[in-house]
C-alpha positions in Angstrom: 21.4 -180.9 81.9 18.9 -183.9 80.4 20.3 -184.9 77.1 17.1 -185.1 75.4 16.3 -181.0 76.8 19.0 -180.2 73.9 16.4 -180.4 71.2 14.3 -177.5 72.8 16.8 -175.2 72.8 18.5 -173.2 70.1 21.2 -170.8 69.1 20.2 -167.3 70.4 22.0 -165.6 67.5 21.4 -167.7 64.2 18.5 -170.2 65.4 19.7 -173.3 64.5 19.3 -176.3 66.4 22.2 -177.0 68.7 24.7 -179.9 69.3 26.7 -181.5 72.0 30.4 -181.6 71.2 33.5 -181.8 74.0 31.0 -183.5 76.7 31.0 -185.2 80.0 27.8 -187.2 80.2 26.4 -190.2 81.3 23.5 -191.7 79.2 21.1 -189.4 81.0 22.8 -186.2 81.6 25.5 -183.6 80.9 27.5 -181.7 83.4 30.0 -179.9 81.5 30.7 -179.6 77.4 29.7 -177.1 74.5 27.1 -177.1 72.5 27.2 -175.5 69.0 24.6 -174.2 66.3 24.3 -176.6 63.6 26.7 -174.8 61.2 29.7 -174.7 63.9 29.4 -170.7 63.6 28.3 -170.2 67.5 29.6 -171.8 70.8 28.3 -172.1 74.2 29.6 -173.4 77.4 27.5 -176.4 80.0 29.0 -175.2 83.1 28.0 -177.4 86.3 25.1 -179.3 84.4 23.4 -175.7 82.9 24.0 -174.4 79.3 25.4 -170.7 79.4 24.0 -168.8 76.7 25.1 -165.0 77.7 28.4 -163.8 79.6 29.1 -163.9 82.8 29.4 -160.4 84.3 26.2 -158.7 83.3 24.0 -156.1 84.5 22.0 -158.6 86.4 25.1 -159.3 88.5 23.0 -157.8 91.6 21.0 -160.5 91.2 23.0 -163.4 90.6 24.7 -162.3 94.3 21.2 -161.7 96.3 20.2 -165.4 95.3 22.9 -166.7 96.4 23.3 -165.3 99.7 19.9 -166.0 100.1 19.1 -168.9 98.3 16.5 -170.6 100.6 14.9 -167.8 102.0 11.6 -167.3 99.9 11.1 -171.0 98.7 7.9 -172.1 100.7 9.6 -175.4 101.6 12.3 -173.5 103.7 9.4 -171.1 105.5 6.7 -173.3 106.2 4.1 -171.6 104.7 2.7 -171.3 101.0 3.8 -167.7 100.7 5.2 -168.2 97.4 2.4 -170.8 96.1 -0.4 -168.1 97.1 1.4 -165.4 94.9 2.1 -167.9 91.9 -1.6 -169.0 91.3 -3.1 -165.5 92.2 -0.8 -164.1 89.6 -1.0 -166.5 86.9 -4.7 -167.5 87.7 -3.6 -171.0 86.5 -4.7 -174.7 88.4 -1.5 -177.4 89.4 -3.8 -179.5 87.2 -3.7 -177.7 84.3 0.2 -177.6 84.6 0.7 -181.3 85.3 2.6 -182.7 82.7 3.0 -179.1 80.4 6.5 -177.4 79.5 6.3 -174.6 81.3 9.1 -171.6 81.3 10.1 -169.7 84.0 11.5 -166.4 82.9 13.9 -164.7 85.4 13.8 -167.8 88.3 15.8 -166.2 91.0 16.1 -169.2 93.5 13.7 -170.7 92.0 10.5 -169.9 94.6 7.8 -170.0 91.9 9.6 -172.7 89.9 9.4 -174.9 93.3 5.4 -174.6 92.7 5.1 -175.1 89.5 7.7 -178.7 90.0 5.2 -179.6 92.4 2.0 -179.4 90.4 3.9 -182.1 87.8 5.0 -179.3 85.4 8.6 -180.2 83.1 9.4 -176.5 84.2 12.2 -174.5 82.6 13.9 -172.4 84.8 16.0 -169.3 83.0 17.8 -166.6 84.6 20.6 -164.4 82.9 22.3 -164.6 86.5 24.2 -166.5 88.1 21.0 -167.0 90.1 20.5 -170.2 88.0 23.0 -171.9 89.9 20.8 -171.3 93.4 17.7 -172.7 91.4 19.7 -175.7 90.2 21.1 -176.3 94.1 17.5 -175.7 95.4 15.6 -177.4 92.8 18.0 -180.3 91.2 16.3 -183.3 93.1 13.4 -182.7 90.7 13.8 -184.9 87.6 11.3 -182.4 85.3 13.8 -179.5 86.4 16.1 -177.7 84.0 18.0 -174.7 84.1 19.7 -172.2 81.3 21.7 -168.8 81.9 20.3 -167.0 79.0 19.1 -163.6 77.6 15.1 -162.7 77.6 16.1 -160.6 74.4 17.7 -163.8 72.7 15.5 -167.0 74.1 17.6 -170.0 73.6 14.3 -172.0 72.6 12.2 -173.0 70.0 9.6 -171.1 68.7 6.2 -172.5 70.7 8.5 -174.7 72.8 6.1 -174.2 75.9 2.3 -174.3 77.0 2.9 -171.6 79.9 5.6 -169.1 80.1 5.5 -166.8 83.1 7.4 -164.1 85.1 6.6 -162.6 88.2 8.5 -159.6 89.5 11.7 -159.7 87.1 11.0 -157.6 83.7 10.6 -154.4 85.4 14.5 -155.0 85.8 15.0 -154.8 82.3 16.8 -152.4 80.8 14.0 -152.5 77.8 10.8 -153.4 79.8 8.5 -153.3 76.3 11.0 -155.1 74.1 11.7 -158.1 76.9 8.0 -158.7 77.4 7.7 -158.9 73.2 10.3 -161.8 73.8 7.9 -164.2 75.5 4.7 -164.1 73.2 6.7 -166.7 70.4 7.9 -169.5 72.7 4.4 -169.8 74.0 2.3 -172.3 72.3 -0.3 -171.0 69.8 -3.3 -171.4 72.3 -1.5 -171.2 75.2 -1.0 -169.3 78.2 1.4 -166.3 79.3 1.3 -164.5 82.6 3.4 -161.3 84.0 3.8 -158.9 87.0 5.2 -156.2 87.5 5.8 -153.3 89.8 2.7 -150.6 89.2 3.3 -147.3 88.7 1.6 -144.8 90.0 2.0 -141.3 92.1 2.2 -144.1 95.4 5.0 -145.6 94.2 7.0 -143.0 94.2 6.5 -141.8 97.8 9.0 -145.2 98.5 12.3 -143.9 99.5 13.9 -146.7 97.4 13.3 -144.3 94.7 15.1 -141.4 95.9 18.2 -143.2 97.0 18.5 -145.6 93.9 20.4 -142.9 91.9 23.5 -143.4 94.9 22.5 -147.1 96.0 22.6 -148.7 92.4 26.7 -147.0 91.8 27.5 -148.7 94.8 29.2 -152.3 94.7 27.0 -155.4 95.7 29.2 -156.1 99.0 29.4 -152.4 100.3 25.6 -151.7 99.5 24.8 -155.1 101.1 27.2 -153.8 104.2 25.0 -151.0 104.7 21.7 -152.7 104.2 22.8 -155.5 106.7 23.7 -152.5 109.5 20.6 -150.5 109.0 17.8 -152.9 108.5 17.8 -154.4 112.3 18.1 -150.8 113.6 15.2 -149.5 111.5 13.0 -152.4 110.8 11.5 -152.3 114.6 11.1 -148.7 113.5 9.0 -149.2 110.4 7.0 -152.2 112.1 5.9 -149.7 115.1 4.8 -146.6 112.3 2.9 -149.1 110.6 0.7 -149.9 113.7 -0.1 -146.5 114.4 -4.1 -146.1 113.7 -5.1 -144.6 110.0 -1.7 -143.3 109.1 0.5 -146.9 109.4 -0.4 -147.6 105.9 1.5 -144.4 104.7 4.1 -144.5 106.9 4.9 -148.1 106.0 5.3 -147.0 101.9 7.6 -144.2 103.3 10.0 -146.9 105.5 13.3 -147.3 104.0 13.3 -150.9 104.4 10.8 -153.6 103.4 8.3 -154.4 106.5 6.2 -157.6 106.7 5.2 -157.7 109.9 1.5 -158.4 110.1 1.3 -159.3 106.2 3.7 -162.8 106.4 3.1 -165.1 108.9 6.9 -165.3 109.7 8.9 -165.9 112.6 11.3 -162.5 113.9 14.6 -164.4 112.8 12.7 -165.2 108.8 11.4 -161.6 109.2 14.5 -160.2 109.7 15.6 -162.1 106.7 13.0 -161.2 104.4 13.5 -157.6 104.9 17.2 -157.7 104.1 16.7 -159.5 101.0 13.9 -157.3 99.9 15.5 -154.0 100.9 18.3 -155.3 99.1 16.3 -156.1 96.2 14.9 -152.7 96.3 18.3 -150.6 96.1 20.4 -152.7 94.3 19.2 -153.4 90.8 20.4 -151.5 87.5 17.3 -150.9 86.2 13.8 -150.3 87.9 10.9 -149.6 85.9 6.9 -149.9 86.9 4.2 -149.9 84.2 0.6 -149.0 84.3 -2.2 -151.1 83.5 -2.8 -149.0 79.9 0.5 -149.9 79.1 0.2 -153.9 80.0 -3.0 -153.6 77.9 -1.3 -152.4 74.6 1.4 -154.9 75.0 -0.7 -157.7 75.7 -2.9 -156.6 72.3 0.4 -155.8 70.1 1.5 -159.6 71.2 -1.9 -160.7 69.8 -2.9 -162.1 73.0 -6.7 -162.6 74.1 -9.0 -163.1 76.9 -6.3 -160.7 78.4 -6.4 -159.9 82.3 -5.1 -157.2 83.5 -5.5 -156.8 87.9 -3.6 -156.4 91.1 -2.4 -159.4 92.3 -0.2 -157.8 94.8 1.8 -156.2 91.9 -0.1 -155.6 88.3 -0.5 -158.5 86.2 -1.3 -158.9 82.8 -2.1 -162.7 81.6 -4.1 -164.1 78.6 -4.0 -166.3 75.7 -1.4 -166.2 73.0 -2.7 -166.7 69.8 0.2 -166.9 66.6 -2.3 -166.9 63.9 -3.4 -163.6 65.4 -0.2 -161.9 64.3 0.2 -163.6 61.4 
């Protein structure tokens, strides 16, 4: 962690600024220590360079896992193609110049695939996970010097109010257990004039044709390393399966939604080995989480107007995002 990052954060339960106490730094950095709200009430752990703010078995333990087993697999710079990029500045409709030189926060990093783009374009990006996933991120991401990472809680930011000129989150607060409330979290740490963009998975009478929703009730009991087992037997049997049903004329598109396991053949320019890959991290993805819950589009809008956002878009972007301007004197 960058010494000088400590001013942007804060105590999730009081708000006070925070202070380093018990650390092993260098001038520049800390890799392990505690820092403590300004009235010694609250205490938090730096654990291998990344301030802990939440504990460490949590309901997004699925996650923490997934990314790292596959912690390379969806950054662009491991593929060879700008799958990742294309999706980020679809999604958040946002220009690498625009980001150049802006604090941006990345809510729910995984790896880090999207937080890899923004690091590119110049951004001093904030990558925050309330997995363990932060630690794939930080392994992935560390040669970066505008890269930091915190484990903390979307329901209890760690960070100044307006601390950053884009926040975004693509494909994360659906796995929420309280989809409105963690969305409500992001609007105050975004810059009075500046910019917020989310996705999410939409739902509709389609999405729930996907078998992912049918088994979830049995998948999500089961342990990360049994379901995992299963997932890594069954998706080379039946991913040659779903790739031949969705070639069949006029009825592949269906039959793809109804495959078990995720499919991107003829959608990602992938080789068979990264294919393979993809689809057991996604079908993985797709039966393991606690909590799964699309949105529609009315309800993105009423969020996005509660939050006292404006020149609010709300499109598919391969899943339905919602992005505008956040405005503070809006709501006051």
């Amino acid at each position: 962690m960058h010494i000088d990052f400590i001013d942007r954060l804060r105590c999730p339960r009081c708000g006070d600024a925070l202070e380093l106490e018990e650390a092993a730094s260098s001038t520049t950095t800390v890799e392990s220590g505690t820092l403590k709200c300004a009235r010694g009430a609250h205490r938090y752990p730096i654990v291998a360079g990344i301030p802990r703010f939440v504990p460490a078995e949590n309901y997004a333990n699925n996650f923490g896992w997934q990314w790292q087993k596959f912690r390379r697999t969806q950054l662009d710079s491991n593929s060879g193609h700008p799958i990742s990029a294309e999706r980020f500045w679809k999604a958040t409709g946002w220009t690498p110049a625009e980001l150049a030189g802006q604090w941006v926060l990345d809510v729910g990093c995984g790896a880090g695939r999207f937080a890899e783009i923004a690091l590119q374009a110049g951004a001093r990006l904030v990558a925050l996970d309330y997995s363990r996933a932060v630690d794939a991120a930080c392994a992935n991401l560390r040669q970066f010097t505008n890269f930091h990472a915190v484990q903390g809680d979307i329901y209890a930011l760690p960070f100044a109010l307006a601390s950053f000129r884009y926040v975004y989150s693509l494909g994360v607060l659906q796995h929420t257990p309280n989809v409105a409330a963690a969305f409500a979290a992001l609007p105050p740490v975004v810059e009075s004039g500046g910019r917020l963009a989310v996705d999410f998975y939409e739902q509709s009478w389609k999405s729930w044709l996907m078998p992912k929703y049918w088994l979830r009730p049995l998948t999500k009991r089961m342990s990360q390393q049994r379901l995992f087992t299963v997932v890594e037997k069954w998706v080379p049997r039946l991913l040659p399966v779903a790739r031949a049903l969705s070639r069949i004329p006029k009825v592949g598109g269906f039959l793809g939604r109804v495959s078990p396991v995720a499919n991107y053949y003829g959608v990602l320019p992938l080789t068979p080995r990264q294919q393979l890959e993809w689809s057991l991290l996604d079908t993985f993805d797709w039966y393991g989480p606690a909590y799964d819950n699309p949105q529609t589009a009315a309800t993105l809008r009423t969020w996005a107007s509660e939050a006292g956002m404006r020149g609010v878009e709300i499109e598919k972007a391969g899943h339905l995002v919602v992005r505008g301007i956040v405005e503070h004197a809006a709501r006051d």
